[in-house]
C-alpha positions in Angstrom: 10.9 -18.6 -64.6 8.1 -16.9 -66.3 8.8 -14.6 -69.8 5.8 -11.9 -70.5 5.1 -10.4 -73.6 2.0 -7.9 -74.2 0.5 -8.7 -77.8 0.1 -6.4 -80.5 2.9 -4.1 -79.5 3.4 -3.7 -83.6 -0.2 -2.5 -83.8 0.9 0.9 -82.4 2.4 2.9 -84.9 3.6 6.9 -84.7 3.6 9.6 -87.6 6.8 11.5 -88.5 6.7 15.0 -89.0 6.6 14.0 -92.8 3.2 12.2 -91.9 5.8 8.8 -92.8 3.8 6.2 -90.3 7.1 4.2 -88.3 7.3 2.6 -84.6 8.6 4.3 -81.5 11.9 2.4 -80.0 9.8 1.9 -76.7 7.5 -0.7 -78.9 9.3 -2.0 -82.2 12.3 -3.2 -79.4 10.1 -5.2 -77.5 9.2 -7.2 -80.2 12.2 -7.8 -81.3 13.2 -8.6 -77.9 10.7 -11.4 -78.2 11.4 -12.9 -81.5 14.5 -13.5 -80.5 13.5 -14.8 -76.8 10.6 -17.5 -78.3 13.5 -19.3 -80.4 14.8 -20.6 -76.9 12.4 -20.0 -74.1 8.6 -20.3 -73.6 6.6 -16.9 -73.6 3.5 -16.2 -72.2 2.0 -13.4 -74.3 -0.7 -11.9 -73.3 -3.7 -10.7 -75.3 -6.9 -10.2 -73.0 -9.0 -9.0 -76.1 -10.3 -5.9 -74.3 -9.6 -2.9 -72.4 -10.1 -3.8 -68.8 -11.4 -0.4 -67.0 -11.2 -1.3 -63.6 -7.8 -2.4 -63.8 -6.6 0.8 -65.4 -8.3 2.3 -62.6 -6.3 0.5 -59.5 -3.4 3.6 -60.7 -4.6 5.9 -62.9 -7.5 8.8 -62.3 -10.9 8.4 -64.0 -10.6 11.3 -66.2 -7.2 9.5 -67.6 -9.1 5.9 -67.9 -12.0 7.7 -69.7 -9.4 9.3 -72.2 -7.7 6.7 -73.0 -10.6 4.2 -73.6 -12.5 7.2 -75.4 -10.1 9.3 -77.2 -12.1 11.7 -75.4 -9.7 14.8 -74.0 -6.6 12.6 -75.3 -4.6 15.5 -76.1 -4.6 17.0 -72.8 -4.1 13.3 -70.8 -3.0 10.6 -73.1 -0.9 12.0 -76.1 1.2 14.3 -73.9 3.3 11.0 -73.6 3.9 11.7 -77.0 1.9 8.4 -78.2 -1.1 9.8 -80.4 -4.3 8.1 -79.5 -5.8 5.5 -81.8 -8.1 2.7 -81.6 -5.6 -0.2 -80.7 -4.0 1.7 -77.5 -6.2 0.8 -75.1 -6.1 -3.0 -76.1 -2.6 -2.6 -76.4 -2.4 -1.0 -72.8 -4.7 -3.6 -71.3 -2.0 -6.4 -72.4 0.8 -4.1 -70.8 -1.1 -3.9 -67.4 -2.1 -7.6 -67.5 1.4 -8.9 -68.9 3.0 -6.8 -65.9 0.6 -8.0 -63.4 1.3 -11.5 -64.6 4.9 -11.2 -64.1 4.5 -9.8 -60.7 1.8 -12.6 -60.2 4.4 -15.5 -61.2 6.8 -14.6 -58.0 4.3 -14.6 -55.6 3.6 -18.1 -56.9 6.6 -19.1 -56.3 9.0 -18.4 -59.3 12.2 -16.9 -58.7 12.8 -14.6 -61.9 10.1 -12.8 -64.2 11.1 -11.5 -67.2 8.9 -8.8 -68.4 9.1 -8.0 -71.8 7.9 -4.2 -72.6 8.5 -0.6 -70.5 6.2 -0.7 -67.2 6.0 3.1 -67.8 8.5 4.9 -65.2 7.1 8.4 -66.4 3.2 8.2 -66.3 1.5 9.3 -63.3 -2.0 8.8 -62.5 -3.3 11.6 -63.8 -1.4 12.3 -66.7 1.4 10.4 -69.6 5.0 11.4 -70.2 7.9 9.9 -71.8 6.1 7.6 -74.3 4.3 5.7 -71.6 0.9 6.2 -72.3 0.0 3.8 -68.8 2.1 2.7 -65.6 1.6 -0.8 -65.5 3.8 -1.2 -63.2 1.3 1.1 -60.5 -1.6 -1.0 -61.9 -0.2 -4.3 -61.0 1.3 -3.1 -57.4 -1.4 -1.5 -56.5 -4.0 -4.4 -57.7 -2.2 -6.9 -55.8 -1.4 -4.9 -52.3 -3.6 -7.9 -50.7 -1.0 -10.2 -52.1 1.8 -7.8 -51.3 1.0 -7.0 -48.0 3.4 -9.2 -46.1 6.4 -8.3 -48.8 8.9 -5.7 -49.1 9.2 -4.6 -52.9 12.0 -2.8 -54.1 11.9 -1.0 -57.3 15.5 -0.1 -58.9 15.2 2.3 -61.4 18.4 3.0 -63.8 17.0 4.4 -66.9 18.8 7.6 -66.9 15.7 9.6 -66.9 13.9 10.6 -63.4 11.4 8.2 -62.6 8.4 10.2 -62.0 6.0 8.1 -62.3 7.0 5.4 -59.6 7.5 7.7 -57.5 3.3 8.0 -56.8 3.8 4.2 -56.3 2.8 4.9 -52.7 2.9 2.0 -50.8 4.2 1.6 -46.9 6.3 -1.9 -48.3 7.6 -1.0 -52.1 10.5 1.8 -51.9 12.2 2.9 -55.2 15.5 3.8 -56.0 16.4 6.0 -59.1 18.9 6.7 -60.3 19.1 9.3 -62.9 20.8 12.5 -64.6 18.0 13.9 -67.0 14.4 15.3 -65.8 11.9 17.4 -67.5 10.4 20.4 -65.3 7.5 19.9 -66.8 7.0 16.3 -65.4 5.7 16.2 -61.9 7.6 14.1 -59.0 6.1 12.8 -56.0 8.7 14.3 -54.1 6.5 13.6 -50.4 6.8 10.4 -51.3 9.1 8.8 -48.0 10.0 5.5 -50.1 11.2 7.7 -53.5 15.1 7.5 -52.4 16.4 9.9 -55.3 19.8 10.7 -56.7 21.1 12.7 -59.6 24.4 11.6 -61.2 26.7 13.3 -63.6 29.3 10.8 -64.5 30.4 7.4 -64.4 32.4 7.9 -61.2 29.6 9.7 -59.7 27.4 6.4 -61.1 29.5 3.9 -59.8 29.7 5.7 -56.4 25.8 6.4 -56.2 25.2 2.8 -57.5 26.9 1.3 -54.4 25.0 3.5 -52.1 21.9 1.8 -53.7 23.1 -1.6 -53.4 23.5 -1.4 -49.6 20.5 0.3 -48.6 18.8 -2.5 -50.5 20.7 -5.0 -48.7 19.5 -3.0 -45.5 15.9 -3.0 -47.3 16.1 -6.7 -47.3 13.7 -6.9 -50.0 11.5 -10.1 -50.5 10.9 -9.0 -54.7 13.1 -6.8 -57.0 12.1 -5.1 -59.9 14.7 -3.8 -61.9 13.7 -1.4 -64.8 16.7 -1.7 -66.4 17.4 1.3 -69.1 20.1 1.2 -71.7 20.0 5.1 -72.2 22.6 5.5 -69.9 25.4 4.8 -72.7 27.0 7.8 -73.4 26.6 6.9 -77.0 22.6 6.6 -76.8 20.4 9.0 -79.1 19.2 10.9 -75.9 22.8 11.3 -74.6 23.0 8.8 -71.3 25.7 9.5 -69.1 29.2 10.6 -70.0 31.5 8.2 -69.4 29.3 5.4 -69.3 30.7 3.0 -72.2 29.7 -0.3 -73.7 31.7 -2.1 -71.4 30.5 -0.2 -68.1 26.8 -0.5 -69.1 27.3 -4.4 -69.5 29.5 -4.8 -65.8 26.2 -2.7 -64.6 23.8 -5.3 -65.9 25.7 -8.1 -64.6 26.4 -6.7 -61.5 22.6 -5.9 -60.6 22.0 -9.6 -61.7 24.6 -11.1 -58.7 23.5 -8.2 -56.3 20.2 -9.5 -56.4 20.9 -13.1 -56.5 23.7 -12.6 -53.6 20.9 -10.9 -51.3 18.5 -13.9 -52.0 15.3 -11.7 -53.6 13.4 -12.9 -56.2 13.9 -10.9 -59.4 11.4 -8.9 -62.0 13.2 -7.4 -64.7 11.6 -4.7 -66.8 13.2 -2.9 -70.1 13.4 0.5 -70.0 14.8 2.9 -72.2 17.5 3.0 -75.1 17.2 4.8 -78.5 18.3 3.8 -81.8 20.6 6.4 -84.2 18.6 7.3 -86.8 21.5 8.6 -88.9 23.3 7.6 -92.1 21.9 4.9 -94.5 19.4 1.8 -93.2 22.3 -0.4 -93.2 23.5 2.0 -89.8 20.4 2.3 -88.8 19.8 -1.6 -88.9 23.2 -1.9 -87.5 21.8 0.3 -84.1 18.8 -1.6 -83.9 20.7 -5.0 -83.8 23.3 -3.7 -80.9 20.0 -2.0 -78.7 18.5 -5.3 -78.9 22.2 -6.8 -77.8 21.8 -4.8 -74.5 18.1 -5.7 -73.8 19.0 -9.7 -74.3 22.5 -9.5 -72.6 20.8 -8.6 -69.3 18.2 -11.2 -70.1 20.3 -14.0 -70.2 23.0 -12.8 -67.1 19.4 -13.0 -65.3 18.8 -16.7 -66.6 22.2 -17.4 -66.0 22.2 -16.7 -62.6 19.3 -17.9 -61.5 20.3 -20.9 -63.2 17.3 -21.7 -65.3 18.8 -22.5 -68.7 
């Protein structure tokens, strides 16, 4: 098993509209997410020290690459993620790419579960952000290792319960990606000509539970030699972006545990990814505390069913 965590997450900070400085849950989480991982489990996080260009560039347009190395043009192709520029991001980024192409790395190599430990940016294209992913790591590391990949069929299961724009320009003949999802923005493009984007809207937890065993046999039928599940915990009807109704503690949990035996029933090797989930930031610190503590409960319960299974305690 191999754990990944990009360094200096904490370095990137946002500004309220108060001009308070505070961190974004798609950052602060992941770090918590690791402090609680290293107490148990070796992690190999990863701080290359620099931005590397030409990996950025294996995904993303030049025009993006140059603004987000530059600051040049950032408004119009970085900070539309809602991530304002500064002088850490592309540092930071280069540890996202290189931690995800690490994980990918480590099941070629033979392991049988990756645990990657940060969002692999389901909503950035390659010309443009969105959704608080200033990169798609995720699109780096595929497309950087499609030597490596060439023989393998990849199968990408997105259940964040936002669309997932952004893998669907993961255009590659082998890698097909499932999403599902019942919140878009119009404004975000989708690579609908994209054959291996297999797409479906849901609007409850039947229609989830239905929709999700659709997905689990055309994987099976997929065959798949890698999974990556980007695995969201937005869908709870309780989460600050509204999830999906019906969709309680205990149904998000049976989900996660569920995916877990799928893949380890179909005999693919398994990448896990977090994905999204949003504290409450309502009430006193003691609630908001109280939220934080329970996100990070979902992020390490699918963690350790993934551990568990693959039985590498």
């Amino acid at each position: 098993m191999g754990i990944f965590y990009p360094a200096n997450l904490d370095k990137i900070v946002h500004i309220s509209q108060n001009g308070t400085l505070y961190q974004l849950d798609s950052f602060w989480k992941m770090t918590a997410i690791y402090d609680k991982l290293k107490e148990k489990y070796s992690i190999t996080v990863v701080d290359t020290q620099q931005a590397n260009k030409e990996l950025f560039l294996h995904f993303h347009s030049h025009e993006f690459v140059e603004a987000l190395l530059s600051g040049k043009q950032r408004e119009k192709y970085i900070e539309s993620c809602g991530v304002f520029w500064q002088p850490w991001l592309p540092i930071v980024m280069a540890n996202r790419a290189n931690a995800t192409l690490q994980a990918v790395q480590s099941l070629l190599a033979g392991k049988s579960l990756s645990i990657l430990i940060s969002d692999a940016g389901h909503h950035t294209t390659p010309h443009q952000a969105f959704g608080f992913g200033p990169i798609n790591s995720l699109g780096i590391a595929l497309y950087s290792l499609q030597k490596e990949l060439a023989d393998k069929k990849v199968a990408i299961l997105d259940l964040d319960t936002h669309r997932s724009n952004g893998f669907s320009f993961i255009e590659m003949p082998n890698v097909r990606l499932y999403d599902l999802w019942n919140q878009a923005l119009e404004k975000w493009p989708v690579n609908t000509k994209n054959p291996n984007y297999v797409s479906r809207e849901v609007h409850s937890v039947t229609d989830y539970i239905d929709r999700l065993n659709e997905v689990f046999h055309d994987i099976r039928v997929f065959d798949p030699d890698i999974l990556i599940y980007y695995s969201g915990a937005d869908v709870l009807e309780t989460d600050r972006m509204h999830g999906i109704p019906g969709i309680t503690e205990e149904v998000f949990l049976q989900r996660e545990a569920r995916v877990v035996a799928f893949a380890k029933e179909i005999g693919t090797k398994l990448m896990i990814s977090i994905g999204g989930g949003y504290v409450h930031y309502i009430g006193g610190e003691k609630d908001i505390q109280k939220s934080r503590k329970k996100l990070v409960s979902y992020h390490l319960y699918t963690i350790k069913e993934a551990i568990k299974a693959y039985s590498l305690q």
